[in-house]
VEXLUMDREN-821027 format. One record per residue (C-alpha): chain; x, y, z. Coordinates in steps of 0.25 Angstrom, whole numbers, plus 5000, padded with zeros to 4 digits. Example, Ala and Ser with C-alpha at 12.3 -4.5 7.8 and 13.67 -1.06 7.14 Angstrom:
// residues 2
{A,{5049,4982,5031}},
{A,{5055,4996,5029}},
This chain:
// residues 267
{A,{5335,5374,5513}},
{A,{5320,5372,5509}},
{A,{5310,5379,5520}},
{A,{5297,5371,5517}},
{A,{5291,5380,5528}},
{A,{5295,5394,5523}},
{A,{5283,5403,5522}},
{A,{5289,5413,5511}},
{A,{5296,5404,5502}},
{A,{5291,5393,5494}},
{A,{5298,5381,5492}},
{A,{5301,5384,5477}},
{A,{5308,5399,5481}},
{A,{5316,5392,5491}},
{A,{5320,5382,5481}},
{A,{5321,5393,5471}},
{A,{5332,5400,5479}},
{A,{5340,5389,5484}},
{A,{5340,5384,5468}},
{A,{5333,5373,5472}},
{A,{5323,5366,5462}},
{A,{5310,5364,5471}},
{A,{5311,5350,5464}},
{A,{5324,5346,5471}},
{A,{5320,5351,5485}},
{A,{5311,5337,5484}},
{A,{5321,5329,5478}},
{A,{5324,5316,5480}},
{A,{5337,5308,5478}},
{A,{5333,5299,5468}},
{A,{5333,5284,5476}},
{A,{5341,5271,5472}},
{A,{5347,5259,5479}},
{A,{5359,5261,5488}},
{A,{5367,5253,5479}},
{A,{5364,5259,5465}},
{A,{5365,5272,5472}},
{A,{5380,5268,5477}},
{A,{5383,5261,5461}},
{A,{5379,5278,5457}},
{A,{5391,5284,5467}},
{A,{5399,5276,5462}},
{A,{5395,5277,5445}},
{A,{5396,5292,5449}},
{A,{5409,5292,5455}},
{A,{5415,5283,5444}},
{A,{5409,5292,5434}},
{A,{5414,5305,5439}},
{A,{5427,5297,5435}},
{A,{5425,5292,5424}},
{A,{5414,5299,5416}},
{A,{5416,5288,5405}},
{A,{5412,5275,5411}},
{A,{5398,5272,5407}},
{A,{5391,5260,5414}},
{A,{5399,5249,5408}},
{A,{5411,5256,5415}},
{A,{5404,5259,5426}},
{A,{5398,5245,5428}},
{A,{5412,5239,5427}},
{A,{5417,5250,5438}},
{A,{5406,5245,5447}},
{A,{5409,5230,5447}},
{A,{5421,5233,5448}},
{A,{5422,5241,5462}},
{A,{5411,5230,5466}},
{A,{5398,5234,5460}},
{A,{5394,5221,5452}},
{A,{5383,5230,5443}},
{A,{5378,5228,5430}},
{A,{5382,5238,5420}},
{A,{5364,5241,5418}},
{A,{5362,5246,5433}},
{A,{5374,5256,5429}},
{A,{5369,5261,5418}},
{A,{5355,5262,5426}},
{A,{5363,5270,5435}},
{A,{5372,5278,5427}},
{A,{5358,5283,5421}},
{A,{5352,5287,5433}},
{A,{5365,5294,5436}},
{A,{5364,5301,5423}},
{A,{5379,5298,5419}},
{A,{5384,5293,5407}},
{A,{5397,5290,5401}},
{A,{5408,5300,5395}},
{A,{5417,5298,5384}},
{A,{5429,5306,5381}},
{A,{5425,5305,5365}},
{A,{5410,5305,5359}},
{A,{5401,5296,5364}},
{A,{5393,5288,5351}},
{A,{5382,5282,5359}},
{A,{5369,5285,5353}},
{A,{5362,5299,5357}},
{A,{5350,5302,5363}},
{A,{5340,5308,5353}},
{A,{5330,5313,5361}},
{A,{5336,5326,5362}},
{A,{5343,5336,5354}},
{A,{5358,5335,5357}},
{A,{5365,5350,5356}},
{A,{5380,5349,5351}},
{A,{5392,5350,5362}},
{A,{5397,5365,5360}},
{A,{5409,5365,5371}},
{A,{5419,5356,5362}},
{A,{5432,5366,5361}},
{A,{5424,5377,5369}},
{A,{5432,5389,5374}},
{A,{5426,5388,5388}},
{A,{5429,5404,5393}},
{A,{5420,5410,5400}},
{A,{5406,5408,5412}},
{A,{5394,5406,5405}},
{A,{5400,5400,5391}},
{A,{5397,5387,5394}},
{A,{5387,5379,5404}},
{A,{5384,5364,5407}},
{A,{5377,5354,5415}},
{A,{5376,5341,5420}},
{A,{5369,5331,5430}},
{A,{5378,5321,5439}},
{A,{5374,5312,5451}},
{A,{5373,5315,5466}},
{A,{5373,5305,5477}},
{A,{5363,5308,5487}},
{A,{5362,5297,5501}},
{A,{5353,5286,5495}},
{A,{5351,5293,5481}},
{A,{5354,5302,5472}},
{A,{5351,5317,5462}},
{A,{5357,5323,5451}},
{A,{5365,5336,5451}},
{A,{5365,5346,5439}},
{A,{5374,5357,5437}},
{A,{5377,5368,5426}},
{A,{5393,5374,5425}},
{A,{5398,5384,5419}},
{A,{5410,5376,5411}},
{A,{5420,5388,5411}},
{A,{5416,5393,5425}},
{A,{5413,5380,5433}},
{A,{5403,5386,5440}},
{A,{5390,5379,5443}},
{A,{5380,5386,5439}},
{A,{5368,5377,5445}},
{A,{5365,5364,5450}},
{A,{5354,5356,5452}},
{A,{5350,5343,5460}},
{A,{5338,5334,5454}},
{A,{5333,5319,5458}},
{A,{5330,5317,5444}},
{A,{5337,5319,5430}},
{A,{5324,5327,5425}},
{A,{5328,5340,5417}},
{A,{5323,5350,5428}},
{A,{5333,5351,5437}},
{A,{5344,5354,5426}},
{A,{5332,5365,5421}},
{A,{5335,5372,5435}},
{A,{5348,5369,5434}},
{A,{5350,5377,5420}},
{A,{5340,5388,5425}},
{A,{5347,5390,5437}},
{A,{5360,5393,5429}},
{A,{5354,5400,5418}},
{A,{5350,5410,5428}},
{A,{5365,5413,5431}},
{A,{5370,5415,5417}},
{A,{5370,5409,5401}},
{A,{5379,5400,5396}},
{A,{5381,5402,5381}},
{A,{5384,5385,5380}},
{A,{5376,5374,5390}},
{A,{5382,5361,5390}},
{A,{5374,5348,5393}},
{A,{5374,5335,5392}},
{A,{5364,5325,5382}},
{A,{5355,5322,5397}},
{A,{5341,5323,5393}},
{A,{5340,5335,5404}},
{A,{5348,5345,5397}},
{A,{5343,5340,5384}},
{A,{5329,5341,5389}},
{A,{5320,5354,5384}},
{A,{5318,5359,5397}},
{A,{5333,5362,5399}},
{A,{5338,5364,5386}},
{A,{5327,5376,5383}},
{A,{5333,5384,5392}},
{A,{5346,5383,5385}},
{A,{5340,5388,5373}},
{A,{5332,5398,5377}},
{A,{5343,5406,5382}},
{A,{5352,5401,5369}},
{A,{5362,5394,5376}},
{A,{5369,5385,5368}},
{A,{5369,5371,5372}},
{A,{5379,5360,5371}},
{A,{5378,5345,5374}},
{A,{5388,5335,5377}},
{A,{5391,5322,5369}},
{A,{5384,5311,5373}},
{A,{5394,5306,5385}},
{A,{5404,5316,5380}},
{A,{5417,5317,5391}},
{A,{5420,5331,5393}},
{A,{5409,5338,5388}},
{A,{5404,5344,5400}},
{A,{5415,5341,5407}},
{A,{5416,5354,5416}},
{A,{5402,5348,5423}},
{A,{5409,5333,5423}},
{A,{5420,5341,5432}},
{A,{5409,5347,5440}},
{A,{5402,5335,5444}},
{A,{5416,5328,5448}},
{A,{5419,5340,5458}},
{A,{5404,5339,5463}},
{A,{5404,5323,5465}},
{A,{5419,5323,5471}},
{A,{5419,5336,5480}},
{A,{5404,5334,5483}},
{A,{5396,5324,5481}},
{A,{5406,5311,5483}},
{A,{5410,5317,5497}},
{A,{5395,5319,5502}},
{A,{5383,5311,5505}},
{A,{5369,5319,5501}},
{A,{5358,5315,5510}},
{A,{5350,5319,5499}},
{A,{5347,5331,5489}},
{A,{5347,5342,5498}},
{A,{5358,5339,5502}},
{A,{5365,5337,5490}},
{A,{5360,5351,5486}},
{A,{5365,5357,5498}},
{A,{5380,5350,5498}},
{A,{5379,5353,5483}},
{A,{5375,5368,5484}},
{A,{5388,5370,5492}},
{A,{5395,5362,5484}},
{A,{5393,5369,5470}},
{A,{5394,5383,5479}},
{A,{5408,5377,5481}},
{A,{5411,5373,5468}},
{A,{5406,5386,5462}},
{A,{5411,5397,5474}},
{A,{5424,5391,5478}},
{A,{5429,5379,5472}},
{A,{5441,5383,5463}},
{A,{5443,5377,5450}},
{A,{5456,5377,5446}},
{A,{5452,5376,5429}},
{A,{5447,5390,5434}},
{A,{5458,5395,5439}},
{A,{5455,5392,5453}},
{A,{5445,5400,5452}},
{A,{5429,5396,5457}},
{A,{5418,5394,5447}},
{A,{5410,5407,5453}},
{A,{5424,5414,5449}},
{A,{5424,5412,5437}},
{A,{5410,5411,5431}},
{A,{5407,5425,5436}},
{A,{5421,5430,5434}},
């Protein structure tokens, strides 16, 4: 943990080598009321299940388990969450043109080998009286989680530190994203290109295109999160710290072989 008192270490070192961002040591949840943070466990639970119910769905699934809401405060909260609705076909809402949108470049790829293909994500995580988000970047043919990173905020630095931190571990020759307007962002793409990776984006609420993250936040909600109450973020860093440890070092995946992700990706 942090030593504020240490005479030889700064505080940004000792962050540095526990691959803390100095930011997130002063973290706070981010704050709502008891019961719109109870409506969010329960919209991310149903949605782990059913990644295509948007808040009309969603509204209907409340009201009917005895939440009478109105289908705007879902959508208010699904926001906050940062979810949205899949589909298994091509979505024909209107895109955002804020941003230049890359073409997806994993439709019928040959997925054989570490290092060919990378991606990343942001998914919800329940703290006692509040809540951050978690980042993550995966290796698709290895599983292993490359880096992770907690944030109270859906700003784009923390998924800078995320990609830097992973970067400094290998180069993928293909980084799959989403179209959130973090990895759309200068700041993160940039480094993307300087290196000449290539970069693909799913479909705007595209089902299976980056599926192997979808599974790796189902395994982290179920055999983590669900089963544990977070006093706040540093506990959640520290439960989730072992966890990924885990999940990398000794959970075997049987799409592996039974094999570990450590296994494989520096087979």
């Amino acid at each position: 943990m942090i030593d504020h008192s240490h005479p030889d270490l700064s505080i940004s070192r000792q962050c540095e080598l526990i691959g803390l961002s100095k930011g997130a040591l002063y973290y706070q949840p981010v704050q709502k009321d008891s019961y719109s943070l109870h409506l969010m466990d329960i919209i991310d639970q149903q949605y782990i299940e059913t990644p295509y119910y948007g808040s009309r769905r969603m509204t209907a699934h409340l009201n009917r388990i005895g939440h009478p809401v109105n289908r705007k405060r879902v959508q208010r909260l699904m926001r906050t969450m940062g979810i949205e609705a899949i589909y298994p076909g091509p979505n024909l809402s209107k895109r955002r043109q804020e941003h230049k949108v890359y073409p997806y470049l994993l439709k019928n790829i040959d997925i054989n080998h570490p290092n060919q293909v990378w991606s990343t994500d942001i998914t919800y995580i329940k703290l006692r009286g509040g809540f951050v988000y978690l980042m993550a970047v995966i290796d698709w043919y290895s599983r292993y989680v490359l880096s992770w990173r907690l944030s109270n905020s859906m700003e784009v630095g923390f998924c800078v530190e995320g990609l830097l931190e992973a970067m400094a571990k290998g180069k993928p020759q293909i980084f799959n994203t989403d179209q959130g307007s973090q990895f759309t962002s200068d700041q993160f793409l940039r480094h993307l290109l300087d290196q000449e990776i290539r970069i693909s984006m799913d479909g705007r609420g595209r089902a299976f295109d980056n599926i192997f993250v979808e599974r790796l936040w189902r395994s982290v909600k179920y055999e983590e999160v669900y089963i544990k109450e977070y006093s706040g973020v540093k506990d959640a860093k520290s439960n989730l710290a072992k966890y990924f440890a885990h999940y990398n070092e000794s959970r075997p995946h049987q799409s592996l072989g039974y094999k570990t992700p450590v296994e494989v990706h520096y087979a």
